[in-house]
ZADO-1210 file (C-alpha; in nm, 4 decimals, padded with zeros to 6 digits):
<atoms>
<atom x="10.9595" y="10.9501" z="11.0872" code="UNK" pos="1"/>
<atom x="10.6087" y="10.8148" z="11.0387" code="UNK" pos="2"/>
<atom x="10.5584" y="10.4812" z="10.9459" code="UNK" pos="3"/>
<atom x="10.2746" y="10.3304" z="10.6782" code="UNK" pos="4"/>
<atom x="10.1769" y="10.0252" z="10.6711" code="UNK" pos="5"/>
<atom x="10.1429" y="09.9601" z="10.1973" code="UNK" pos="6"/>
<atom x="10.0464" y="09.6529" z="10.0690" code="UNK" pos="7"/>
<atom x="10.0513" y="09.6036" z="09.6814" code="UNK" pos="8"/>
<atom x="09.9167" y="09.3406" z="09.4711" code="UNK" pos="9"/>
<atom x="10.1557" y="09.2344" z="09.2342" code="UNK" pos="10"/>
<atom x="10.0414" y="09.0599" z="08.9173" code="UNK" pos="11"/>
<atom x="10.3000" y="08.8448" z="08.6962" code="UNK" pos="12"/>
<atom x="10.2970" y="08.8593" z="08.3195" code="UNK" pos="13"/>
<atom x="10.1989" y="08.4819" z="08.2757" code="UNK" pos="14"/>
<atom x="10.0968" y="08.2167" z="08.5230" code="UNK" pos="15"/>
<atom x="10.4504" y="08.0761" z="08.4094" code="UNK" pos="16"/>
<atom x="10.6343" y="08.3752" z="08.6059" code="UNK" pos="17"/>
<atom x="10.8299" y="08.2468" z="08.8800" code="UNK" pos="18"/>
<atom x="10.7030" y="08.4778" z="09.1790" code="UNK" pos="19"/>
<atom x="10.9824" y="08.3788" z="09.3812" code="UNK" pos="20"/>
<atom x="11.2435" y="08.5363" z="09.1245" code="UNK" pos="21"/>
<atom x="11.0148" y="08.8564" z="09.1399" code="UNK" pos="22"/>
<atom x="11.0134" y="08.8545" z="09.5502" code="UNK" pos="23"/>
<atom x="11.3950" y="08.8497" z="09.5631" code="UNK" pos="24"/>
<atom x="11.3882" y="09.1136" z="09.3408" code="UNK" pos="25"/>
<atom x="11.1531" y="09.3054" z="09.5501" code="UNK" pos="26"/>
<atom x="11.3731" y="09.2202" z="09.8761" code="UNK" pos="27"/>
<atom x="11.6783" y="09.3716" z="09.6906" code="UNK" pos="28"/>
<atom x="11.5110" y="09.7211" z="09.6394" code="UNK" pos="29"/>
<atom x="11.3784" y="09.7642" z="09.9257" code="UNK" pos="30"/>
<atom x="11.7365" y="09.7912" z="10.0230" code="UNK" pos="31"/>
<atom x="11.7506" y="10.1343" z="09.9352" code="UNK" pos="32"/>
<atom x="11.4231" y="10.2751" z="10.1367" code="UNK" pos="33"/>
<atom x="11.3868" y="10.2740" z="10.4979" code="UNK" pos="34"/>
<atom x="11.1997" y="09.9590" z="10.5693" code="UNK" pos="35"/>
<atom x="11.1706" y="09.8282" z="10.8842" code="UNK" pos="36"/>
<atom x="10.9651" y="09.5155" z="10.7929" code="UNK" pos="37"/>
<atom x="10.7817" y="09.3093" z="10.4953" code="UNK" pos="38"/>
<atom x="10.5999" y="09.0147" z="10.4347" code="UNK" pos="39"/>
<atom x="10.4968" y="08.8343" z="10.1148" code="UNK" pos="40"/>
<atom x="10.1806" y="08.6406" z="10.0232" code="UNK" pos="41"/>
<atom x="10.0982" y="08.4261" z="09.7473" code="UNK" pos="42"/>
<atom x="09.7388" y="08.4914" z="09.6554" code="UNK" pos="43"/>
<atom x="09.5462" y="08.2905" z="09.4053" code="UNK" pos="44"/>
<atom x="09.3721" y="08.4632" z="09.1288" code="UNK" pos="45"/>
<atom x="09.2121" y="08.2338" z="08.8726" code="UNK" pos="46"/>
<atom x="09.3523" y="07.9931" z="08.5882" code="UNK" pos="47"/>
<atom x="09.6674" y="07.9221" z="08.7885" code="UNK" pos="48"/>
<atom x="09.7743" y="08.2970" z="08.8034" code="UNK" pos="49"/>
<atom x="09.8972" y="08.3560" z="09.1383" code="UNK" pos="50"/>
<atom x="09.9413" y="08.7516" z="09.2939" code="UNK" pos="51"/>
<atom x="10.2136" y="08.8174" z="09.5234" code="UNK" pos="52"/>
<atom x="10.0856" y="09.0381" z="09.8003" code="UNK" pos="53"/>
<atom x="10.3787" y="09.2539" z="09.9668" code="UNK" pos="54"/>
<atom x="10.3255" y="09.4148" z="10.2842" code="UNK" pos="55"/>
<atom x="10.5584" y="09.7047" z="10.3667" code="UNK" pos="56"/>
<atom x="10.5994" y="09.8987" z="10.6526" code="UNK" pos="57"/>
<atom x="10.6775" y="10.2375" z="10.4671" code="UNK" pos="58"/>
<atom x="10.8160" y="10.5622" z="10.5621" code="UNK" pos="59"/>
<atom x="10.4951" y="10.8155" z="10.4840" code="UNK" pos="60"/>
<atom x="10.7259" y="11.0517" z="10.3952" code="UNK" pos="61"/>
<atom x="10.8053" y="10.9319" z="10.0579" code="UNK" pos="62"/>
<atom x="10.4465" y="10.8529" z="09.9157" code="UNK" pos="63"/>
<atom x="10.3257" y="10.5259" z="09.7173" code="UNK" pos="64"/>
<atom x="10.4601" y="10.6457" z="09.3769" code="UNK" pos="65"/>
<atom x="10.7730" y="10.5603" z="09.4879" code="UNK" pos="66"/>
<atom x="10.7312" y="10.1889" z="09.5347" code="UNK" pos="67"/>
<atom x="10.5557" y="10.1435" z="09.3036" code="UNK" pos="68"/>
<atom x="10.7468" y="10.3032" z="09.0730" code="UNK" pos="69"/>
<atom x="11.0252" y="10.1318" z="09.1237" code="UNK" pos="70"/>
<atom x="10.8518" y="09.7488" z="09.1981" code="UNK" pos="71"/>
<atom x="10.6846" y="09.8042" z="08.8025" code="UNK" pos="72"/>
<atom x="11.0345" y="09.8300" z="08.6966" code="UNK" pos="73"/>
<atom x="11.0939" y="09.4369" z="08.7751" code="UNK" pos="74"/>
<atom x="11.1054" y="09.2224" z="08.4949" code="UNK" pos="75"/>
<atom x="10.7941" y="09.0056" z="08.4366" code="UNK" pos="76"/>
<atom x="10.5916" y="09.2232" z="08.6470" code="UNK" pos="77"/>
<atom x="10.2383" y="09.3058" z="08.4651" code="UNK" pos="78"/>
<atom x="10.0554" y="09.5641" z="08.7076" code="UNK" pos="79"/>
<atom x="10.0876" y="09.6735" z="09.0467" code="UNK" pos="80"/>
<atom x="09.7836" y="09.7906" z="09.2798" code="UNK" pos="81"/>
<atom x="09.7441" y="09.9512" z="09.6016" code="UNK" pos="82"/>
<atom x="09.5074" y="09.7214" z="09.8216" code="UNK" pos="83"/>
<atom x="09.5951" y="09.9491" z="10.0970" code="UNK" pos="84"/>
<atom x="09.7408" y="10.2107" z="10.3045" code="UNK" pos="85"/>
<atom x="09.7362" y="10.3369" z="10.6222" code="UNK" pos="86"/>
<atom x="09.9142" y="10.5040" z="10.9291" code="UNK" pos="87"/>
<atom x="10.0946" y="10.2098" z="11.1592" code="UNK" pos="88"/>
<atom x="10.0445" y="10.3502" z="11.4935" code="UNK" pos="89"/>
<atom x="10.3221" y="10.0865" z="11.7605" code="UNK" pos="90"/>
</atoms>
C-alpha cells in the first residue's frame, strides 16, 4: 500500500471552539482508516481564531475526499482545506 503524506487546515466555527475537543474527535476517526501516524498543530490565524493543522500519513489508495469528508462531519468544524499532499517515500 502506498502511503501519502495529507495535511488539512481545519478551521473552528468561532474562536470560542475548543480545538482540543475537535482533535480527539479527529483521533477517534482515524480509527477506522489505515493510519500509521499524525500530528496536530495549532496555527494562529487572526482575531484569536486558531487553525488546527493535522498531518496524516494516508493510504493513497483511498483519495482526500475521504478525510475530509468525514473530518467536516465534526461538530464545530467550519471548513476544511488541503494545504498539501504528496507521496511519502521511507
Amino acid at each position: 500500500m502506498t502511503m501519502a503524506v495529507l495535511k488539512l487546515k481545519i478551521m473552528p466555527e468561532s474562536p470560542e471552539t475548543d480545538l482540543e475537543k475537535i482533535k480527539k474527535e479527529i483521533e477517534e476517526r482515524i480509527k477506522k482508516f489505515d493510519v500509521k501516524n499524525h500530528s496536530f498543530e495549532i496555527q494562529p490565524i487572526a482575531f484569536g481564531l486558531k487553525a488546527l493543522i493535522v498531518t496524516l500519513a494516508w493510504p493513497e489508495e483511498k483519495g482526500t475526499d475521504e478525510a475530509v469528508e468525514e473530518f467536516s462531519k465534526i461538530e464545530h468544524v467550519s471548513t476544511i482545506d488541503i494545504i498539501d499532499y504528496r507521496r511519502a517515500f521511507g
